[in-house]
C-alpha positions as CSV (number, residue, x, y, z in Angstrom):
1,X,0.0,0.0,0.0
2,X,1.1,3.5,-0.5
3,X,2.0,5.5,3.0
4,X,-0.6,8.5,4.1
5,X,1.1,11.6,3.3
6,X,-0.2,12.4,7.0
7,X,3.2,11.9,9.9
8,X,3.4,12.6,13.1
9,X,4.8,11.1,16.3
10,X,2.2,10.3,19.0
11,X,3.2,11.2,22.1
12,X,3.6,9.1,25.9
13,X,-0.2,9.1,27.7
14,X,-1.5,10.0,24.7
15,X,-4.5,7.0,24.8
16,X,-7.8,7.4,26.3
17,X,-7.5,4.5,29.1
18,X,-11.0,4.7,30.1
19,X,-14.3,5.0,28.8
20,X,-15.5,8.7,29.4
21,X,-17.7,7.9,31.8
22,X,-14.7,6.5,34.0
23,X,-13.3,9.7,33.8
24,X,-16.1,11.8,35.1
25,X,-17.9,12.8,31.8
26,X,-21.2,12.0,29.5
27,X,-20.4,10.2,26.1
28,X,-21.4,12.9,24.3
29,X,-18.7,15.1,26.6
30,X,-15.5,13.9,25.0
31,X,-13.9,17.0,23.2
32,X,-14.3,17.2,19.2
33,X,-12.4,19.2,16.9
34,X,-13.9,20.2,13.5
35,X,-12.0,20.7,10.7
36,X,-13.0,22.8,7.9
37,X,-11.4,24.6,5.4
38,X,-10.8,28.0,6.9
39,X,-10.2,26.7,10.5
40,X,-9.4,24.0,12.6
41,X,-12.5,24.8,15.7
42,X,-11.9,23.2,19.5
43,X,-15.3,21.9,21.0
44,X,-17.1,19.4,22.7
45,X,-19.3,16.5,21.0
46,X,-22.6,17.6,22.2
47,X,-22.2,21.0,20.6
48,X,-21.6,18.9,16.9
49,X,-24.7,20.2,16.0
50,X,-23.9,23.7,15.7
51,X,-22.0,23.0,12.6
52,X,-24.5,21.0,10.9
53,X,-27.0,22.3,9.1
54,X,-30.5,20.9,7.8
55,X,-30.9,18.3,5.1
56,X,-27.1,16.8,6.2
57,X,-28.0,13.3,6.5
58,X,-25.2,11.2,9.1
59,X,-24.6,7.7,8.0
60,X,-24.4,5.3,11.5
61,X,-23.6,1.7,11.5
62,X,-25.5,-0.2,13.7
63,X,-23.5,-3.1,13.6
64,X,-23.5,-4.5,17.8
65,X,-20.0,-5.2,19.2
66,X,-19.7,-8.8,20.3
67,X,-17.1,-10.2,22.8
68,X,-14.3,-11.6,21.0
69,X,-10.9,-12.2,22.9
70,X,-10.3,-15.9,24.4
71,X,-7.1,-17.1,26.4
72,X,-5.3,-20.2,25.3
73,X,-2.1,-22.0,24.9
74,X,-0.2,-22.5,22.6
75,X,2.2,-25.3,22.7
76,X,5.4,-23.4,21.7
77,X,4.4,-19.7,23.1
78,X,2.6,-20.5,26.0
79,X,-0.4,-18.0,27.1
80,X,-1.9,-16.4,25.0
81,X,-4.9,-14.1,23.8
82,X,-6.9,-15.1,20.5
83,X,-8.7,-11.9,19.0
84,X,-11.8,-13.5,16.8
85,X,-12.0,-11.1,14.0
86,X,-14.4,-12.5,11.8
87,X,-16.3,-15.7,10.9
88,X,-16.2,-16.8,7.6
89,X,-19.1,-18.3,5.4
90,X,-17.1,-22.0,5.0
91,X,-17.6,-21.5,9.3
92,X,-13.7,-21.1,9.6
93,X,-12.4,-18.0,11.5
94,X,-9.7,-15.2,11.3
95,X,-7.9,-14.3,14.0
96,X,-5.0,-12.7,15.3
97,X,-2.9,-14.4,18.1
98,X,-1.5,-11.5,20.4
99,X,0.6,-11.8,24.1
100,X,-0.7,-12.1,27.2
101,X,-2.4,-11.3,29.1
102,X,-2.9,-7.5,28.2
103,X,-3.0,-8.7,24.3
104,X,0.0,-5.4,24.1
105,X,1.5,-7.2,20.6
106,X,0.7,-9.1,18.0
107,X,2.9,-12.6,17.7
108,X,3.9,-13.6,14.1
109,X,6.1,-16.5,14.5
110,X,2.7,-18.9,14.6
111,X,2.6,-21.7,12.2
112,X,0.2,-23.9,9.7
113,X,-1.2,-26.0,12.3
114,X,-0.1,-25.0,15.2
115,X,-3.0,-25.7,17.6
116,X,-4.5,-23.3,20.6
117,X,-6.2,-25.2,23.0
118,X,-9.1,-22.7,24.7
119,X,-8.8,-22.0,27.9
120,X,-13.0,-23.1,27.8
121,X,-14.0,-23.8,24.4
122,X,-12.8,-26.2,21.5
123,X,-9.4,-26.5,20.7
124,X,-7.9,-23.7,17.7
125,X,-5.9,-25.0,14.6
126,X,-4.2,-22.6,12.7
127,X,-4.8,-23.3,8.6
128,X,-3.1,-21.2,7.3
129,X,-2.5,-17.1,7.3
130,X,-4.6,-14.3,5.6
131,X,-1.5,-12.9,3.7
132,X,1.3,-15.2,3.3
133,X,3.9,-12.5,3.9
134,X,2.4,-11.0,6.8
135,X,1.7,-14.0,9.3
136,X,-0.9,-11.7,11.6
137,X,-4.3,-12.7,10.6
138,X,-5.0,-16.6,10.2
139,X,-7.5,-18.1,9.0
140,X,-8.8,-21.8,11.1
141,X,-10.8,-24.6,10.5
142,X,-14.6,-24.1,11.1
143,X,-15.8,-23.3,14.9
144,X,-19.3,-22.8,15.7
145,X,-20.1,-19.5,16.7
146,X,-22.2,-20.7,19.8
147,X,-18.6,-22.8,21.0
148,X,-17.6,-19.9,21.2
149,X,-20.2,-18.0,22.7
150,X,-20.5,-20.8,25.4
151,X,-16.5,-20.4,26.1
152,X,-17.1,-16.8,28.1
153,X,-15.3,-14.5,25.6
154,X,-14.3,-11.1,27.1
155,X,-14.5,-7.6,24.8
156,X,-11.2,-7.2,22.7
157,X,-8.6,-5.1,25.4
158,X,-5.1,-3.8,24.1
159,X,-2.6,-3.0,26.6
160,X,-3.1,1.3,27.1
161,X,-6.8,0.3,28.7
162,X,-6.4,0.2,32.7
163,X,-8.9,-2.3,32.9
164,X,-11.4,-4.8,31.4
165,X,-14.7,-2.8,30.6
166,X,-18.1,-4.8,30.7
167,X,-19.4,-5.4,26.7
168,X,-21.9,-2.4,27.3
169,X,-18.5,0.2,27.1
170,X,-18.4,-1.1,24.4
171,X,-22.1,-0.6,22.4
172,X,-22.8,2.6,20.5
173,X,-26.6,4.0,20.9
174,X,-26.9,2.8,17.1
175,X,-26.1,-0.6,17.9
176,X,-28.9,-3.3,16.8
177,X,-28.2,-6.4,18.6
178,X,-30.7,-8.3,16.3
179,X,-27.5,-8.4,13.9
180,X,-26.0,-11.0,12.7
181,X,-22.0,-11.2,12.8
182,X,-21.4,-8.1,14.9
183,X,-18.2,-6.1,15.1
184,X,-15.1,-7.9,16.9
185,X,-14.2,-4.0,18.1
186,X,-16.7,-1.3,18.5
187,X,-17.8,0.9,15.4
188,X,-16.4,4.0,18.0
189,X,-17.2,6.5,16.0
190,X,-20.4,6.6,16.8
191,X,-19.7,5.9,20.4
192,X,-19.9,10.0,21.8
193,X,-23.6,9.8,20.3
194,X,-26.0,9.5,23.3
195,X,-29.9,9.0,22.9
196,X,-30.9,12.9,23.9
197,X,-28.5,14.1,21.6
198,X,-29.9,12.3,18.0
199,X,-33.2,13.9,19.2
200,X,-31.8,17.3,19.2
201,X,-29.9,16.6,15.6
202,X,-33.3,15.3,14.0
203,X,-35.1,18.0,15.9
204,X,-32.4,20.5,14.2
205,X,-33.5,18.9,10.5
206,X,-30.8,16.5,10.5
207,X,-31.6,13.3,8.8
208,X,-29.9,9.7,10.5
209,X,-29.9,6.9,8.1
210,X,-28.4,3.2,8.9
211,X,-25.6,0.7,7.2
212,X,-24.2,-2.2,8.7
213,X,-20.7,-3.4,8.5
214,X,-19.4,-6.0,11.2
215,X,-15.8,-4.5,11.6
216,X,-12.8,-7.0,12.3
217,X,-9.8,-6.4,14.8
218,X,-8.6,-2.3,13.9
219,X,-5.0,-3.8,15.3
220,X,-3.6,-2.1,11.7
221,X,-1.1,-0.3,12.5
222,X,1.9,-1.0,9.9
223,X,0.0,0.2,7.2
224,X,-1.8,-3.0,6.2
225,X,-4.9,-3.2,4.1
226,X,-8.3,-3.8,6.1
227,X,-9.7,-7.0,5.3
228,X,-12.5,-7.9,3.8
229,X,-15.3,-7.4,5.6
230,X,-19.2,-7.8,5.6
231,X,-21.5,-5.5,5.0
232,X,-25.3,-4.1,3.8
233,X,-26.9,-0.8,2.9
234,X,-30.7,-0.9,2.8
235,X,-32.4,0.7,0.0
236,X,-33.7,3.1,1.7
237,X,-30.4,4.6,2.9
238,X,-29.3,4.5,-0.9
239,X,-32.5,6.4,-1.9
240,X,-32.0,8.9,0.7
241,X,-27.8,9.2,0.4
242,X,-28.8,10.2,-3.6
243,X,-31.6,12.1,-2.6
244,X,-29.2,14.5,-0.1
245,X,-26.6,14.7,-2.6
246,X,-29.2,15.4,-5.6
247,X,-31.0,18.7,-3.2
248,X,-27.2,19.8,-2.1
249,X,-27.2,18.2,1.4
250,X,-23.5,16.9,2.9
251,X,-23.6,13.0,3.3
252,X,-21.4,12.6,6.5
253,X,-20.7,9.2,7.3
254,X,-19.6,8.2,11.3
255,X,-16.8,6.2,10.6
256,X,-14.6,4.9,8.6
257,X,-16.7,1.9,8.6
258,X,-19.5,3.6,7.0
259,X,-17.5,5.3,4.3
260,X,-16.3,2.0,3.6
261,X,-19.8,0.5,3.3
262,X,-20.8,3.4,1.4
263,X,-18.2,3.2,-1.4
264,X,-18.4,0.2,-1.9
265,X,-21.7,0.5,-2.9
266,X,-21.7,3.4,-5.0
267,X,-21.5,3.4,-8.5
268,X,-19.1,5.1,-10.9
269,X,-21.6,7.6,-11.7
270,X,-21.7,8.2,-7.6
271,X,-24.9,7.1,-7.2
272,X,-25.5,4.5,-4.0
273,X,-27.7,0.9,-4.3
274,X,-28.6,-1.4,-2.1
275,X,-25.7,-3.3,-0.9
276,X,-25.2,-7.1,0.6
277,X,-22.1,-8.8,0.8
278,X,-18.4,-8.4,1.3
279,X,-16.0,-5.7,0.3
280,X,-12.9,-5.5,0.3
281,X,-12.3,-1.9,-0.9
282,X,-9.2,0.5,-0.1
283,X,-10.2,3.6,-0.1
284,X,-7.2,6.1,-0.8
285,X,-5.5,8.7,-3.4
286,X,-5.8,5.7,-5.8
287,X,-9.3,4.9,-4.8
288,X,-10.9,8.2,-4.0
289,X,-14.7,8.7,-2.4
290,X,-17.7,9.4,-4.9
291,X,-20.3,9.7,-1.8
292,X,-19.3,11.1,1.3
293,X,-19.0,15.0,2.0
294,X,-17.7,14.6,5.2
295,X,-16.7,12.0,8.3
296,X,-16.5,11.8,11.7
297,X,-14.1,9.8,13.5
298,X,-11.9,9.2,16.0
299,X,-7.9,9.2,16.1
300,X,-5.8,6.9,14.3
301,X,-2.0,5.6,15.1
302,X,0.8,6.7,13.1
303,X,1.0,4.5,9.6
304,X,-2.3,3.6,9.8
305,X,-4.3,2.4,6.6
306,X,-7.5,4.8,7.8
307,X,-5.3,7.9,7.3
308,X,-5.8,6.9,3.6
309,X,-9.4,6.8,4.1
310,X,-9.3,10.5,6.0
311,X,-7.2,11.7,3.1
312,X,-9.1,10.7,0.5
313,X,-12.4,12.3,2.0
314,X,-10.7,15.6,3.7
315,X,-7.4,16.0,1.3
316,X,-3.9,15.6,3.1
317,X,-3.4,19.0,3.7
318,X,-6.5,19.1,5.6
319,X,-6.0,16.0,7.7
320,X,-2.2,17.4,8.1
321,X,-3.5,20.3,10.0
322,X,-6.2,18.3,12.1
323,X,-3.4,15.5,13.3
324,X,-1.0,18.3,14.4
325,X,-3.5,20.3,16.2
326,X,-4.8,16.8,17.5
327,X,-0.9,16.3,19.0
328,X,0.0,19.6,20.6
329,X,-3.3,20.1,22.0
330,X,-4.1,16.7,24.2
331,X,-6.6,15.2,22.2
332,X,-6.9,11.3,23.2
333,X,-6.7,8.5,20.8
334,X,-8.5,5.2,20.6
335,X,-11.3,3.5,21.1
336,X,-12.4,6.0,24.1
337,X,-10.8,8.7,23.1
338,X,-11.7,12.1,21.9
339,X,-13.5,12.9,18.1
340,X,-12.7,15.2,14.6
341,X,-15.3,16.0,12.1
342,X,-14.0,16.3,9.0
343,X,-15.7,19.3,6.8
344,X,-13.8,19.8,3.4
345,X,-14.8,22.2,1.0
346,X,-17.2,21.6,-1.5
């Protein structure tokens, strides 16, 4: 893949360690900067809807975050944590075998089958990995989802957490728990959203329209591709994306997941259909956006493949500006962290 034309160095104590709630404040209270053209504005997420304006329609996924991370042992490594990423539709899994127990780094020097025995649940083989070259992501033979629903899974932790939050952390308000799949990590774009404050947005003349796309483990941070990953856009979300766009309304998607979903089922002539299925799509310079206006999302690390994404929908010289603000003025990265919405021209 080509490198983001976005650097920076992210500094010590820089991660959110705690849900926002943990640290004395409402979802909705995490700080958020916007970043237009002209200016790069400080604020706080409740106040987003000051620089909205009617007929924007927001994008949400309401994909539910399942618990995904199991102990186990591996015969040559010992302990370890197994981060289920996504099932398959043979039944097999990908995963991504990572240390214990704070699941701080990713191990690469697993094997074709190697076996995991489950600290409670069925024994792991390891077929074979995702990308030959890269040794992260493997994929295994079949498991049944429930075997793994009956071994007790946890919620996916990486080491800069203090502690293991409860699932709920973990759900955004969009989050349908009817869905199939579900996200291995949290959608957490939408996660500073709280119930009170859609009202006021669709009070305001904002429209909220839903995708789905179960996310796998975000653990990309040397500038791998995202993998493929499932996903659906209703038709009525695709009649009313084309309707925004055709009365000059912004299309703002929360999250990189939903400007994936929402590429992916655009055509060239930038119009958006119904969508079920898998996509694989890399979004970047090469593989610019025909949909979305604008995004909200949280922080990524240094190197990773969502900078891409952010470039692509903001231009680099935009997202430049955001990430260095971002770093000498104490936003928090991560899944708890704090938020930027994205406004480019035009």
């Amino acid at each position: 893949m080509i490198p983001p034309h976005t650097v920076f160095e992210l500094p010590d104590n820089s991660e959110a360690t705690e849900p926002a709630e943990a640290r004395g404040l409402p979802r909705d209270g995490v700080r958020l900067m916007v970043a237009g053209p002209d200016e790069l504005h400080d604020t706080r997420f409740h106040r987003i809807g000051e620089h909205l304006q009617p007929g924007d329609l927001l994008v949400v996924n309401t994909s539910a975050t399942r618990a995904a991370a199991l102990e186990g042992t591996h015969p040559r490594l010992g302990t370890v944590v197994v981060h289920f990423s996504l099932q398959m539709p043979d039944g097999s899994w990908v995963v991504e075998v990572r240390t214990s127990p704070d699941a701080s780094k990713s191990i690469r020097s697993c094997s074709p089958g190697d076996i995991i025995r489950l600290d409670r649940g069925p024994q792991l083989e390891l077929v074979t990995p995702r990308v030959p070259s890269e040794k992260r992501l493997w994929r295994t033979q079949p498991i049944l989802a429930q075997a793994l629903q009956d071994a007790g899974p946890r919620p996916i932790r990486y080491g800069y957490l203090r502690h293991q939050w409860p699932l709920e952390s973990y759900q955004t308000v969009f989050a349908d728990p009817r869905n199939i799949g579900s996200s291995a990590e949290m959608p957490s774009a939408g996660r500073p959203f709280t119930t009170d404050l859609v009202t006021a947005l669709v009070a305001q003349g904002i429209r909220v329209a839903p995708i789905t796309l179960h996310a796998g483990v975000s653990s990309l941070e040397t500038g791998e591709a995202p993998p493929a990953e499932p996903y659906r856009v209703p038709s009525s979300t695709a009649a009313l994306v084309n309707w925004t766009r055709r009365t000059g309304g912004r299309v703002i998607a929360v999250g990189t997941t939903v400007t994936r979903a929402l590429e992916s089922a655009a055509g060239k002539d930038g119009r958006v259909r119904t969508a079920d299925g898998w996509t694989d799509l890399v979004i970047s310079r090469e593989h610019p956006v025909r949909v979305v206006n604008g995004l909200i999302t949280g922080w990524h690390d240094p190197q990773a493949s969502h900078l891409l994404m952010l470039e692509a929908v903001a231009g680099p010289d935009l997202v430049r500006r955001a990430y260095r603000h971002a770093v000498s003025s104490g936003y928090l990265w991560h899944e708890f962290g704090d938020s930027c919405l994205f406004l480019p021209p035009g």
